[in-house]
C-alpha positions in Angstrom: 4.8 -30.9 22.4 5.1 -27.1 21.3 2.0 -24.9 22.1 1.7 -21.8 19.7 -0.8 -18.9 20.7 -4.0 -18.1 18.8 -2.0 -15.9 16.2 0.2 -18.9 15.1 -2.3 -21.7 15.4 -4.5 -19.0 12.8 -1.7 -18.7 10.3 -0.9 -22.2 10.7 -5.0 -23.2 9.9 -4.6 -20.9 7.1 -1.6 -22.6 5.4 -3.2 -26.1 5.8 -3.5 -27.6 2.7 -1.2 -25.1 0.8 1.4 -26.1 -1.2 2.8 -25.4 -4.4 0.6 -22.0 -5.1 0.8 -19.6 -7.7 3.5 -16.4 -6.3 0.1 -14.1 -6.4 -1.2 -16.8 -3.8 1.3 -17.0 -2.1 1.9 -13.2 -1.2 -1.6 -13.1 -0.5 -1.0 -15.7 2.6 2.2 -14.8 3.8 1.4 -10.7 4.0 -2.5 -11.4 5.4 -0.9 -13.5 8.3 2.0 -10.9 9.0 0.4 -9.4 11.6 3.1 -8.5 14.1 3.5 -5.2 15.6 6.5 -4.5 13.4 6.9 -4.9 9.6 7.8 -8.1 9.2 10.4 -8.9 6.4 8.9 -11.0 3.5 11.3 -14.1 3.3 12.3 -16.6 0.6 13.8 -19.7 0.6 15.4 -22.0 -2.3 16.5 -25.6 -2.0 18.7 -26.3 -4.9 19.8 -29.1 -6.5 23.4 -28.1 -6.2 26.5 -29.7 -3.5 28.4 -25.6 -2.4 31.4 -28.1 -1.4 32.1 -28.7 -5.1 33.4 -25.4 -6.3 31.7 -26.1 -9.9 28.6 -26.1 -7.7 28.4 -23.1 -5.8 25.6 -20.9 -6.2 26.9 -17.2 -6.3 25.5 -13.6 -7.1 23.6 -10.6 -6.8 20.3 -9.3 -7.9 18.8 -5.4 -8.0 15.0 -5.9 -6.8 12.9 -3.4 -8.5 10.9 -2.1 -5.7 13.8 -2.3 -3.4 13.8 -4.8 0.4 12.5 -1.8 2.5 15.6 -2.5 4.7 17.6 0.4 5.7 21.4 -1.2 4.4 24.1 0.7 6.3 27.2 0.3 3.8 30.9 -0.2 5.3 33.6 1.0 2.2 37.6 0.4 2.1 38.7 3.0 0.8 42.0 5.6 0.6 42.1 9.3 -0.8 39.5 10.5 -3.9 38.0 7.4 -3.7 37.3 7.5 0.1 35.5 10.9 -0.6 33.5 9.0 -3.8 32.2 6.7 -1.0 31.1 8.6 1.5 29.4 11.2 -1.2 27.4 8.2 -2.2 26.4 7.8 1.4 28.7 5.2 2.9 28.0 4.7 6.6 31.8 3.4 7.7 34.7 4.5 5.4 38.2 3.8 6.4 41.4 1.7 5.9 43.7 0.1 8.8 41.2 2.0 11.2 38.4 0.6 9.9 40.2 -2.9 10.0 41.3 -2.7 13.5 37.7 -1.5 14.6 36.6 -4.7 13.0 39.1 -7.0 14.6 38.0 -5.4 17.7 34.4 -6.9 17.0 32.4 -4.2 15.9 30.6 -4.6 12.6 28.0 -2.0 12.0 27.2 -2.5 8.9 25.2 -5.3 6.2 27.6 -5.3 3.5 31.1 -4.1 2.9 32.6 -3.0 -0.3 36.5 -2.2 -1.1 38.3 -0.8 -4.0 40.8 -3.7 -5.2 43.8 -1.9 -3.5 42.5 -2.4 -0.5 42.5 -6.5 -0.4 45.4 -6.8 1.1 44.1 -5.4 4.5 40.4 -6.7 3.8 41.9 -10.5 3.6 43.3 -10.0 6.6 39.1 -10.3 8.1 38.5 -13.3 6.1 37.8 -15.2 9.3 35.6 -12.4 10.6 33.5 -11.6 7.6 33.5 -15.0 5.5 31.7 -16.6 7.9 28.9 -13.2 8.1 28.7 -13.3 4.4 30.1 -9.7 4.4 33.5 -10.2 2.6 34.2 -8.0 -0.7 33.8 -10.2 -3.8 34.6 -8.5 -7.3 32.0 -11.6 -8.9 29.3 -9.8 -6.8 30.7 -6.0 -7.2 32.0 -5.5 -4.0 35.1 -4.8 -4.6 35.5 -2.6 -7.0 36.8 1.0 -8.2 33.3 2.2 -9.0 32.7 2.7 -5.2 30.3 5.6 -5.5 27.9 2.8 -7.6 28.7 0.2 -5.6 27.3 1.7 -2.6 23.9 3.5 -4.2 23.2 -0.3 -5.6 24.0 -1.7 -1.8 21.7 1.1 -0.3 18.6 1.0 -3.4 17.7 -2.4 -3.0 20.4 -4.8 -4.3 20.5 -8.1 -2.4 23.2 -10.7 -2.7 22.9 -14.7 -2.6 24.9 -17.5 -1.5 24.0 -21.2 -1.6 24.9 -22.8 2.2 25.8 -26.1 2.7 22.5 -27.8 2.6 22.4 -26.1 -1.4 19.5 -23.3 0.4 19.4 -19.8 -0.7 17.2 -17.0 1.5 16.8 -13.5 1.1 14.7 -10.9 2.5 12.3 -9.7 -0.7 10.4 -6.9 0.8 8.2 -5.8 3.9 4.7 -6.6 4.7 3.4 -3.4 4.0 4.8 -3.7 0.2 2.1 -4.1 -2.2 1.1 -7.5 -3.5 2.0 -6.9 -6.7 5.3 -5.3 -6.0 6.4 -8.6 -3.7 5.4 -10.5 -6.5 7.7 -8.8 -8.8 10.2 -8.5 -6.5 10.2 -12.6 -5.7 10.2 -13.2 -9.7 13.2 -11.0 -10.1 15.3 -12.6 -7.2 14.1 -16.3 -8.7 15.3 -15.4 -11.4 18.7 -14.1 -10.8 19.0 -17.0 -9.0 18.5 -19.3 -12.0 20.7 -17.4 -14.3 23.5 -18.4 -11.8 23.1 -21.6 -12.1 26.7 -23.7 -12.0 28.2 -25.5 -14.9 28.2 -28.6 -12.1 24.9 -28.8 -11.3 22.5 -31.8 -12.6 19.2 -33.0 -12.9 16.9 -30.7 -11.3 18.4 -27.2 -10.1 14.9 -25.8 -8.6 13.6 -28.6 -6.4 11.4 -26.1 -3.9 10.9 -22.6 -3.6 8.8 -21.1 -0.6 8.0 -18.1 1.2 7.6 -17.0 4.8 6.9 -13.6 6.9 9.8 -13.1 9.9 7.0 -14.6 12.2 5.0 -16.6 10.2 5.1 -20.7 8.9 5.9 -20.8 5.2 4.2 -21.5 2.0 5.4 -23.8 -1.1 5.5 -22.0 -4.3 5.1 -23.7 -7.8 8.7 -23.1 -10.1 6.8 -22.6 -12.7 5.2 -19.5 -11.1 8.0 -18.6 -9.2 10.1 -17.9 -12.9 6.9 -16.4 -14.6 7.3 -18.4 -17.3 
């Protein structure tokens, strides 16, 4: 049997008994047991109703949280010529073409989330294999791949997260830090709900929400009523 230090046997005494609390609550738990030496990422978790295999099922999009994630996004761009120059004015990290490709096949990805202007597909799908499976391939449903790079990128680097249902029909994200204010989490986790409601598939049935919780990066997790979770 697993033996868990003072710290975790604490949190885990603290979240006896807890389920299915208000968001305010639930903040309240998660950030007062984050007590690691770094700031821990405030995490959230959705199990959906919804089968990803079935393409009329798959849960899909992106979401601008209005006090940002606190996470420092470096931005990778595909790009050629005026548009290049958009990019990295906007602050892109990485901006290239077929060098940027080859330094990917290579194995080096330094970045959380790529964007590419629609020209450049034809040497992005080349990665498929390499960034499909990292969740970092340009989508134009999620603005990725787009001419508007110079947005694109100031929405990657201010706080915009995107979402993906995996097989088991679970969405995650990273809503904030520890150190955010309560209030701001709680806004933050209402906004990414949300979003994630409004993209709910033509296929799904019955119920789409079935459980919504949140953790710290070091902590146990903590049910959250829907109800609460959507503010309505």
């Amino acid at each position: 049997m697993a033996k868990f230090g003072k710290r975790t046997r604490a949190a885990r005494e603290a979240f006896a008994a807890k389920e299915n609390v208000t968001v305010e609550e639930a903040v309240a738990l998660v950030k007062g047991n984050a007590k690691s030496k770094f700031d821990e990422t405030i995490e959230i978790a959705m199990n959906l109703g919804v089968d990803p295999r079935h393409a009329d099922q798959m849960v899909r999009g992106v979401v601008s949280l209005p006090n940002g994630t606190g996470k420092t996004v470096r931005v990778a761009v595909f790009a050629r010529g005026p548009k290049a120059d958009e990019a990295q004015a906007a602050g892109a990290d990485i901006v290239g073409a077929e060098d940027l490709m080859e330094t990917i096949q290579s194995g080096k990805i330094e970045f959380d989330r790529c964007i590419a202007t629609p020209d450049m597909m034809p040497i992005v799908g080349r990665l498929g294999k390499i960034l499909g499976p990292r969740n970092l391939m340009p989508n134009p449903k999620v603005g990725t791949v787009t001419m508007d790079v110079a947005d694109a990128v100031k929405a990657a680097k201010g706080g915009e997260v995107q979402f993906k249902a995996e097989k088991a029909g679970v969405v995650h994200a990273g809503v904030g830090k520890a150190s955010f204010d309560e209030a701001k989490l709680a806004e933050n986790i209402r906004a990414f709900v949300n979003a994630v409601g409004k993209a709910r598939p033509a296929g799904a049935k019955g119920t789409y929400m079935k459980k919504v919780s949140l953790s710290s990066t070091m902590g146990p997790g903590v049910s959250i009523d829907v109800v609460s979770a959507t503010g309505n």
